[in-house]
Structure formats: C-alpha cells, structure tokens
N, CA, C and O atoms as a GROMACS GRO file, in nm:
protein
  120
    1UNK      N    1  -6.900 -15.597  -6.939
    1UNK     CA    2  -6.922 -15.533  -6.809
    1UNK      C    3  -6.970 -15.636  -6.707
    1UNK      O    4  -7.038 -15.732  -6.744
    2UNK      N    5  -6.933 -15.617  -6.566
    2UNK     CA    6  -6.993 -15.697  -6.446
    2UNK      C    7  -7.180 -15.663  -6.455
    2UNK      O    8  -7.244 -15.563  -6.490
    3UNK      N    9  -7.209 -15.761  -6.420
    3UNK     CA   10  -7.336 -15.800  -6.396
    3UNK      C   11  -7.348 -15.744  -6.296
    3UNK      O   12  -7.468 -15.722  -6.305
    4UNK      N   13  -7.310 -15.687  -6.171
    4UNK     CA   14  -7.369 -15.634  -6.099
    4UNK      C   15  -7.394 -15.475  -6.101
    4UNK      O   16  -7.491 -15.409  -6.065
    5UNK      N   17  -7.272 -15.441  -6.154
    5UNK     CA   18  -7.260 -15.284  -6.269
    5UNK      C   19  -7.396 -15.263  -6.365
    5UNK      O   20  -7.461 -15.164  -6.397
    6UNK      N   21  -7.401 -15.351  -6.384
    6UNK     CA   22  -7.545 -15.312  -6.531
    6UNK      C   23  -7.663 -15.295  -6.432
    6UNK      O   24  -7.748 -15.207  -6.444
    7UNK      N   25  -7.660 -15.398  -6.321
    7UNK     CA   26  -7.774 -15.414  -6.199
    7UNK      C   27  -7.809 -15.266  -6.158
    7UNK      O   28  -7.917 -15.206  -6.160
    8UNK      N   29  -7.669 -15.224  -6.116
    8UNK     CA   30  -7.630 -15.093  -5.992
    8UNK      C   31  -7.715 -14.979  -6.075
    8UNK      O   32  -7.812 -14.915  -6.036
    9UNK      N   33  -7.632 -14.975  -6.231
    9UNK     CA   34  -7.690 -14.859  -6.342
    9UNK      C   35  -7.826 -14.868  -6.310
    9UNK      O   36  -7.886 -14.794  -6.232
   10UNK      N   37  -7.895 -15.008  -6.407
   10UNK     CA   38  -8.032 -15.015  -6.407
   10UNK      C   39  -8.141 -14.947  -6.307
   10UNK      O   40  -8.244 -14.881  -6.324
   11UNK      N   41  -8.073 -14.992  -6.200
   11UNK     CA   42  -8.158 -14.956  -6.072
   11UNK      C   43  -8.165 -14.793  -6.043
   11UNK      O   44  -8.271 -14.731  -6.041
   12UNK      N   45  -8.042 -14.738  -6.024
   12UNK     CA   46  -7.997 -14.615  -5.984
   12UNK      C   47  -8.096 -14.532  -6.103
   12UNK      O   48  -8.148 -14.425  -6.070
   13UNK      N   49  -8.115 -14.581  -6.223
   13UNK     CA   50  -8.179 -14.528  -6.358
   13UNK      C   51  -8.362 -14.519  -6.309
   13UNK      O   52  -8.443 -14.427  -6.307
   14UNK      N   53  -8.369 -14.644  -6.280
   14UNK     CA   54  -8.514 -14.670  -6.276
   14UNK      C   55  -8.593 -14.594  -6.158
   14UNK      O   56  -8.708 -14.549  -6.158
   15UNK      N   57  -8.489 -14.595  -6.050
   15UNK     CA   58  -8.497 -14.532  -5.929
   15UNK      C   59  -8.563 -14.323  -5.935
   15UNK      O   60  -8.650 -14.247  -5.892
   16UNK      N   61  -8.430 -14.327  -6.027
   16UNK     CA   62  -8.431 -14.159  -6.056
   16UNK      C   63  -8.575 -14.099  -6.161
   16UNK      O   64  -8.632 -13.991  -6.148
   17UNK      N   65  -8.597 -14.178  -6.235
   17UNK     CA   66  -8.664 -14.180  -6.360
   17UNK      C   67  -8.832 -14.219  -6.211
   17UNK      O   68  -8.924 -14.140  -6.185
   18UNK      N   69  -8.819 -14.306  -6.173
   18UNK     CA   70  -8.924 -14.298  -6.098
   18UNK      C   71  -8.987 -14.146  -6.001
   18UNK      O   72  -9.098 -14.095  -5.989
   19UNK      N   73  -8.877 -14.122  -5.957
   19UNK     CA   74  -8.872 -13.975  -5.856
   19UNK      C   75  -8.898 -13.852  -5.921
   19UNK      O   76  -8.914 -13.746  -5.860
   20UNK      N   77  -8.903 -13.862  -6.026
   20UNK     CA   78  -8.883 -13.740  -6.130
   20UNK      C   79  -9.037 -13.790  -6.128
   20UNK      O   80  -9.117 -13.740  -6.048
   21UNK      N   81  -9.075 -13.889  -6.220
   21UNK     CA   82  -9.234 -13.852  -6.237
   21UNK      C   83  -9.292 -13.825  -6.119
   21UNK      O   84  -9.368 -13.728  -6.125
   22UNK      N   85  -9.279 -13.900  -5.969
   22UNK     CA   86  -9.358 -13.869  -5.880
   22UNK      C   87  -9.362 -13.730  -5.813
   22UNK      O   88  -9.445 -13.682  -5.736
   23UNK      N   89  -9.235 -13.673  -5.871
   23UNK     CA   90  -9.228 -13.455  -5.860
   23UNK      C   91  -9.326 -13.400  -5.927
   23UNK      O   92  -9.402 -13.308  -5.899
   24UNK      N   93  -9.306 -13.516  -6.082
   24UNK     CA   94  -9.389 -13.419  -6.178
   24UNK      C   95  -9.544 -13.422  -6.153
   24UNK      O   96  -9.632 -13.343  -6.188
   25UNK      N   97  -9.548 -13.526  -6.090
   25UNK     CA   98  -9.715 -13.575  -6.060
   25UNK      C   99  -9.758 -13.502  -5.935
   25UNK      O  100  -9.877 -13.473  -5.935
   26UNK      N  101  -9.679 -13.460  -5.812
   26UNK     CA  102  -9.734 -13.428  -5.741
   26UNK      C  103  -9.706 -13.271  -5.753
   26UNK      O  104  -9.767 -13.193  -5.680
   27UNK      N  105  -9.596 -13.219  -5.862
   27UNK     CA  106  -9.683 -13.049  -5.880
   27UNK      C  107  -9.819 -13.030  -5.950
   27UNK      O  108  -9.911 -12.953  -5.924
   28UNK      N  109  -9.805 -13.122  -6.044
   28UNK     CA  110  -9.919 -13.111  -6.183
   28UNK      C  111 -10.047 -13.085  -6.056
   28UNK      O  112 -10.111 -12.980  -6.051
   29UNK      N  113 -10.076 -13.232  -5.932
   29UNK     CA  114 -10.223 -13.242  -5.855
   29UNK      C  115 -10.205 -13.070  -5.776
   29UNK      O  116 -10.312 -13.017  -5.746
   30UNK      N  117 -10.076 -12.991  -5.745
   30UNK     CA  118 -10.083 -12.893  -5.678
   30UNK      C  119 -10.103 -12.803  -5.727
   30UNK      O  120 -10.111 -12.698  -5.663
   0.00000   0.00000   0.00000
C-alpha cells in the first residue's frame, strides 16, 4: 500500500476514535 494511504487511514482512525471519547466524556461530566 501507498504510504500516504496508511497516513490518510491512520489519521482519519485516530481522529474518529478521538471524537468518540470526547462525546463519551462530555455526556459521562453531564
């Protein structure tokens, strides 16, 4: 695979996976 493909995944992954906890964190404080 292109190296910038694994980049694009990685990111788009880390990105989503980030947003999800900061939902889960800011119902849990509500």
């Amino acid at each position: 695979m292109n190296k910038k493909i694994i980049a694009g995944l990685l990111t788009a992954f880390l990105t989503g996976f980030f947003i999800y906890l900061c939902k889960c964190g800011l119902e849990d404080n509500a």
